[in-house]
C-alpha positions in Angstrom: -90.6 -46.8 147.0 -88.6 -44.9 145.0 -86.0 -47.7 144.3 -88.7 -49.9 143.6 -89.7 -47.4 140.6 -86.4 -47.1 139.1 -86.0 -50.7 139.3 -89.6 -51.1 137.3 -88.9 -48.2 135.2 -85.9 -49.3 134.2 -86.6 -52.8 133.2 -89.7 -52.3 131.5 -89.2 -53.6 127.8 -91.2 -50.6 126.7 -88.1 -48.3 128.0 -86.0 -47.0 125.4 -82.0 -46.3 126.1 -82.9 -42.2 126.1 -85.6 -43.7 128.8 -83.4 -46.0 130.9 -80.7 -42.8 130.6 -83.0 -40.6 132.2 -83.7 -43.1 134.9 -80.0 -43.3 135.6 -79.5 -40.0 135.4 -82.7 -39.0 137.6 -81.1 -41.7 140.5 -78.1 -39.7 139.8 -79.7 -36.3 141.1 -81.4 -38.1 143.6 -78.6 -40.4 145.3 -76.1 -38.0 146.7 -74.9 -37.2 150.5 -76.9 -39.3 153.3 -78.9 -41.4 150.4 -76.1 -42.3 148.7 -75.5 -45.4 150.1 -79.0 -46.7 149.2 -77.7 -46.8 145.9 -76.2 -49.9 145.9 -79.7 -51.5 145.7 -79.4 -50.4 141.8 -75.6 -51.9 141.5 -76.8 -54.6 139.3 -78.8 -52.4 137.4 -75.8 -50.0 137.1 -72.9 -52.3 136.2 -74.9 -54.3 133.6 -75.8 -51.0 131.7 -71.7 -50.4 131.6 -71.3 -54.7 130.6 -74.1 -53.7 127.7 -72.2 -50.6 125.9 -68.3 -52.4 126.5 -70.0 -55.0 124.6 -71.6 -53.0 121.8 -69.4 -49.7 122.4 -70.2 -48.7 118.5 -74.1 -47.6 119.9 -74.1 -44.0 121.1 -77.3 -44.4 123.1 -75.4 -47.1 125.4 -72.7 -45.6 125.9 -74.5 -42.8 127.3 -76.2 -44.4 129.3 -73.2 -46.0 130.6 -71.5 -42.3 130.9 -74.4 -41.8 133.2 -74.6 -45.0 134.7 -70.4 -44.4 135.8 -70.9 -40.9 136.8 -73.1 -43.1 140.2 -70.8 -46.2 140.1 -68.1 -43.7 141.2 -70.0 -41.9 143.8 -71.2 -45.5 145.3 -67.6 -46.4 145.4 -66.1 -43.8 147.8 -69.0 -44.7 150.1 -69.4 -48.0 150.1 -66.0 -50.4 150.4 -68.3 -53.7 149.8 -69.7 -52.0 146.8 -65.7 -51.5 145.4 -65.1 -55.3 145.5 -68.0 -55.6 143.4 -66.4 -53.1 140.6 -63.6 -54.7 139.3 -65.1 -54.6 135.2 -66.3 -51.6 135.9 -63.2 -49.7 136.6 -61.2 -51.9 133.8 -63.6 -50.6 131.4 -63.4 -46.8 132.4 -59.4 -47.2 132.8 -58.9 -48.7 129.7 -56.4 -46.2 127.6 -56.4 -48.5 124.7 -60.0 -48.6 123.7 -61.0 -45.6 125.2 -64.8 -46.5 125.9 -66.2 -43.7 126.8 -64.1 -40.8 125.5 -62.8 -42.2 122.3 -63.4 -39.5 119.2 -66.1 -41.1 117.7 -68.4 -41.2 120.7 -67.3 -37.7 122.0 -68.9 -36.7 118.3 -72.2 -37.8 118.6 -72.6 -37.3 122.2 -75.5 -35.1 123.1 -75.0 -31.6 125.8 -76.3 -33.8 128.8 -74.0 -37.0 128.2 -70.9 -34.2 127.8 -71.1 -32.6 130.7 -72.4 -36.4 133.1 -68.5 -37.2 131.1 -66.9 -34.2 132.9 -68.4 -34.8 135.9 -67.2 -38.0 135.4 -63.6 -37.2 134.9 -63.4 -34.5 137.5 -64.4 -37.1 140.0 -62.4 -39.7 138.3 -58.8 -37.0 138.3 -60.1 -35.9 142.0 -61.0 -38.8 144.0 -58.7 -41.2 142.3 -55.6 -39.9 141.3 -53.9 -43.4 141.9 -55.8 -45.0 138.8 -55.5 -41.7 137.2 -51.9 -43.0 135.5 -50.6 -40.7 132.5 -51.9 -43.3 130.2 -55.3 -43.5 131.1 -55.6 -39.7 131.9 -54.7 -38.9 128.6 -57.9 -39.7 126.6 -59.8 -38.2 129.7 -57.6 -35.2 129.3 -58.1 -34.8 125.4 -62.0 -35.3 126.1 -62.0 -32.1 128.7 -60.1 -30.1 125.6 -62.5 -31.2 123.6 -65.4 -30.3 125.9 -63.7 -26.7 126.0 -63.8 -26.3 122.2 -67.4 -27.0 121.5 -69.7 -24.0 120.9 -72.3 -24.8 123.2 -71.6 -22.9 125.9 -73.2 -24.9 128.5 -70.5 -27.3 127.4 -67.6 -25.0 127.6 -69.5 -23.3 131.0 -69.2 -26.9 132.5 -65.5 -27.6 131.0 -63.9 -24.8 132.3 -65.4 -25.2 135.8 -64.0 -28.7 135.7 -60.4 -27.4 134.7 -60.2 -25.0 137.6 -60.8 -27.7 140.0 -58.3 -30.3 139.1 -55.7 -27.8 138.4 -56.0 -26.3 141.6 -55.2 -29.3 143.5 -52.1 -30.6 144.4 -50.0 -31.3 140.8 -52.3 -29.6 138.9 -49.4 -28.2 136.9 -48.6 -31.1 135.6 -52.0 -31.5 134.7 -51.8 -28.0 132.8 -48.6 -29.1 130.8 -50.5 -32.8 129.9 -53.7 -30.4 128.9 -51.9 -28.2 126.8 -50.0 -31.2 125.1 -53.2 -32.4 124.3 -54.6 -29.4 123.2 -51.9 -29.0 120.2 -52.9 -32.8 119.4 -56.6 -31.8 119.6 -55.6 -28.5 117.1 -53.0 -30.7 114.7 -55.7 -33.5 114.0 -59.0 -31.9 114.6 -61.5 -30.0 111.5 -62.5 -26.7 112.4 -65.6 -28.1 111.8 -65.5 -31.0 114.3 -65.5 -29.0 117.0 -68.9 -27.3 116.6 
């Protein structure tokens, strides 16, 4: 039943993107462990939210609801190997280091708390459970996106940043990780207004 009602919910014409975004991000809390794999009832639902914002990536609204909408995608994928086949323009959208969909600088401006801290859940799971499409290139933006996350004055923001750093640079080449943050950090510093970051 409750599939049913995201499906509804979300396809009503009446729903709004902050709407459909709190229906993604409500099967987010609620797909997780044993029920995760019941989630791939909602993979059309899910990868034509991410097709909508790559196609109109200047709308804040969709791209957080595709921020949301990847934060699940991800999940689904390490559980469900029939689901991966499926995810091919998914995962070239969220590797792409040249347009940068969902961390590019414009985009990490306007993004609200909740969409900042589904994005470092995002790249946590993205640095942890996938290190092989984690190349230097593609980890970059996702790297200056978690400085970035640590240099805004909401401190739920920062709160969730730091957490994120500790994991990925305690596993195994997290130093390396540490040199490419702190690289980014003095690009972050160099190009950034004081003012930008608050």
């Amino acid at each position: 039943k409750l599939l049913l009602w995201f499906e509804k919910g979300f396809a009503l014409k009446t729903s709004t993107s902050g709407v459909r975004n709190a229906y993604i991000r409500c099967m987010n809390t609620a797909f997780h462990g044993d029920t995760l794999q019941q989630a791939t009832q909602v993979l059309p639902l899910l990868l034509q939210t991410v097709d909508k914002a790559e196609k109109q990536p200047g709308q804040p609204q969709l791209m957080s609801e595709a921020v949301s909408a990847s934060c699940l995608l991800v999940k689904v994928s390490l559980v469900d190997i029939k689901a991966e086949s499926k995810l091919g323009p998914f995962w070239n959208m969220i590797l792409d280091s040249k347009k940068q969909y969902l961390v590019n600088e414009k985009f990490l401006l306007s993004a609200s708390e909740e969409t900042l801290q589904s994005l470092l859940f995002l790249l946590e799971r993205l640095i942890l459970d996938f290190p092989n499409k984690m190349t230097d290139d593609v980890a970059r933006p996702y790297y200056r996106a978690l400085i970035f996350c640590l240099c805004r004055r909401l401190w739920s923001v920062r709160h969730a940043a730091a957490a994120t750093t500790k994991k990925i640079l305690a596993m195994l080449g997290g130093a390396r990780i540490a040199i490419s943050l702190i690289q980014e950090f003095q690009t972050v510093l160099e190009s950034q207004k004081l003012s930008e970051l608050y």
